[in-house]
Steps between C-alpha positions, in 0.01 A plus 500: 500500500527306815338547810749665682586755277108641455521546871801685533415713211166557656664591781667842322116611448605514114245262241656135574705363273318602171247695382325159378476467874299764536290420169356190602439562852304829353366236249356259812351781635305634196326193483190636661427838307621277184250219561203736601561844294580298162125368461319796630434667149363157389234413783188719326590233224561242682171529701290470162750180357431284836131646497574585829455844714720746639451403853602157399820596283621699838518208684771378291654827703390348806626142415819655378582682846423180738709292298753787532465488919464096529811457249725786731423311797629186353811656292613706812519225743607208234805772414602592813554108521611368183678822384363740250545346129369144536117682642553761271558268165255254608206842503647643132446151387168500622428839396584456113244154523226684643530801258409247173238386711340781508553591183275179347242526814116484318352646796511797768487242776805321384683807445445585833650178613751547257613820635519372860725237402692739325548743779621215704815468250531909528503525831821326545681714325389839645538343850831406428619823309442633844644291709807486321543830526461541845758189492762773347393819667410714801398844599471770198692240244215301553270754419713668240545154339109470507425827364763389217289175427197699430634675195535121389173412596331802458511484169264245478203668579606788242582217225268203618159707380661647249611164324160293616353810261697407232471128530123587476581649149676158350286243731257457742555477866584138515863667346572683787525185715722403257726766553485475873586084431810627301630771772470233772700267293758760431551582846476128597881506281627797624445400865629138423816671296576831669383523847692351843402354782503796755416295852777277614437185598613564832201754551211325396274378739328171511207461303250379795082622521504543860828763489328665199216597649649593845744745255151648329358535850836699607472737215105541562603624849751709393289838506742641270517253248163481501459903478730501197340219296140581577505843366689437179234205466269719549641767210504232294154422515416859421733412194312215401127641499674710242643215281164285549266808426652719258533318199126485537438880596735624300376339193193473555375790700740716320547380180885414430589259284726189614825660378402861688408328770858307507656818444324655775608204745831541333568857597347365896783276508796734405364722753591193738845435332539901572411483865669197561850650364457825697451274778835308455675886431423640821479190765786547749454866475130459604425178738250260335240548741427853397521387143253262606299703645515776178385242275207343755359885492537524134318204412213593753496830349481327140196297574331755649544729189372232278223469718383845480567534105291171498211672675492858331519325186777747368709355169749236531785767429422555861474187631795342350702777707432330856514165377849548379547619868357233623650220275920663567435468844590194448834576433607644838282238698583168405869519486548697825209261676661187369852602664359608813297155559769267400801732702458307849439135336816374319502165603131452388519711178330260256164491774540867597472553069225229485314693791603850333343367143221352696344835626535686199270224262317369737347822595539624170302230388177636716531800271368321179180348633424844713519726179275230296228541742509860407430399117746609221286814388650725691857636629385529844483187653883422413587873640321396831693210509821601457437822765352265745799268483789798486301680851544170648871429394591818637302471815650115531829652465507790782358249714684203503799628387501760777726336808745407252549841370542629863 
């Protein structure tokens, strides 16, 4: 499918072209949840195999997230430049390599290293999954196309734990790499097959440092654009003290096995496909900043329900109630957040992305090393976490967000 015809398909506000559109750009952007939620069942396990400690084996968390944020600021620039594919190929590539890497690592500390590199090959595609959507969208299209990429790629975090637990049952951990080297190589043909070039050659912009950091600057003052991205960052790193610290509390402190605990991950995740698809339903009929605001509330209102079971010690019945609250939220803030940042920047869509995908790991990556301070034999370090990063989201939100509204 040609260039031309993506865009004026896009233009309708119907799926572009094909639904294998849609599948690989769903695809790019599951390659976060896929390459962190996949391994979680396996990191008790893999703490004893690299006689290494739990602290330690989070960092590959850590490592994971800043290769994430170094990799978008590359891949959004580079594609706004060069066009989408050629970044985009060049980080699947990279991806696939990095994921046997890791796989034959003898060591924690390589692993880590290993996972760094590996997040630089990821980043490009969720960067540009974004950024070529804004390329074929605007207003609630964007955000209903958005919402529709999240039943693609939420069902990794339903299936990534689920199959990590049963990769566990045939091999050990080193397998799951493995699989993650064979997705990124599967995607690297699809994308090299299926998907078009969606920025014309006679938008790009030249690829110069100077200009790309005066366009970051822009966006930085761009209260708005700041508002937007900060707070979903900021969700997301309520999100992540629950994917770093609840393989550990939740088997350890409370017993599951590795396939319960995938399950129960499993079930967190369709609650975000759920939310996600009511969100896409109703948008148009209800303006994306109250969804956003619905879903900034909700996960505030998770976190501090987790918090509280935490403390009171009741069963995990309970506590699994909030934390499914906490975890959908996700649903109805990320797509709505993502549309609102990138409405007023088409001409800088692959930085606006890198920017958007920026705030949401980097500060999600603070998340990890803050609940490992609070030791892994307890549930109420990661509930503090995630309720002191959703009261700040919101708070970032009304605030900066504000004169915009008005």
């Amino acid at each position: 499918m040609s260039t031309a015809a993506v865009t004026a398909t896009a233009k309708t506000g119907r799926t572009p072209g094909t639904l294998r559109y849609a599948l690989i750009l769903g695809g790019l952007s599951a390659f976060a949840p896929l390459s962190i939620d996949m391994y979680l069942p396996a990191l008790p396990r893999m703490a004893a195999d690299l006689h290494s400690s739990a602290p330690t084996l989070q960092l590959t968390l850590t490592a994971f997230v800043i290769g994430l944020a170094v990799g978008q600021l590359i891949a959004g620039p580079l594609s706004d430049s060069l066009g989408r594919r050629r970044p985009l190929l060049a980080g699947l590539a990279l991806y696939a390599v990095a994921s046997v890497l890791c796989a034959v690592t003898p060591s924690a500390e390589l692993l880590i290293a290993g996972r760094c590199v590996q997040a630089l090959g990821a980043a490009a595609g969720i960067v540009i999954a974004r950024a070529c959507v804004r390329d074929l969208f605007s207003g609630s299209a964007m955000t209903k196309f958005f919402s529709m990429l999240m039943l693609v790629s939420g069902l990794a975090p339903i299936l990534a734990p689920v199959v990590g637990g049963q990769v566990l049952r045939l091999t050990s951990w080193r397998g799951v790499f493995v699989v993650l080297a064979v997705f990124g190589a599967v995607l690297l043909i699809a994308a090299a097959v299926a998907l078009p070039e969606t920025l014309p050659a006679e938008r790009r912009r030249p690829a110069r440092i100077g200009a790309t950091l005066r366009g970051y600057a822009g966006l930085l003052r761009d209260r708005s654009f700041l508002g937007y991205s900060a707070s979903a960052g900021l969700v997301f790193a309520g999100l992540f003290a629950y994917i770093s610290a609840s393989s550990f509390v939740l088997q350890g402190v409370y017993g599951l096995s590795p396939q319960e605990y995938s399950l129960v991950f499993g079930a967190n995740g369709l609650g975000i496909v759920i939310a996600g698809q009511v969100n896409g339903r109703i948008v148009g009929r209800v303006r994306e900043r109250a969804l956003l605001t619905a879903g900034l509330c909700a996960s505030a209102a998770g976190g501090a329900g987790v918090l509280l079971a935490a403390l009171t010690g009741v069963p995990l019945g309970v506590l699994l109630v909030p934390l499914l609250v906490m975890v959908s939220s996700i649903g109805l803030v990320m797509p709505n957040a993502s549309s609102l940042a990138l409405a007023e920047h088409p001409h800088h869509a692959g930085s606006a992305s890198a920017l958007l995908g920026v705030m949401q790991f980097v500060v999600g990556g603070l998340a990890t090393p803050l609940v490992g301070i609070g030791g892994d034999t307890s549930a109420v370090p990661m509930g503090a976490v995630m309720t002191s990063f959703a009261v700040v989201a919101l708070l970032t939100f009304a605030t900066l967000t504000r004169r915009r509204a008005a």
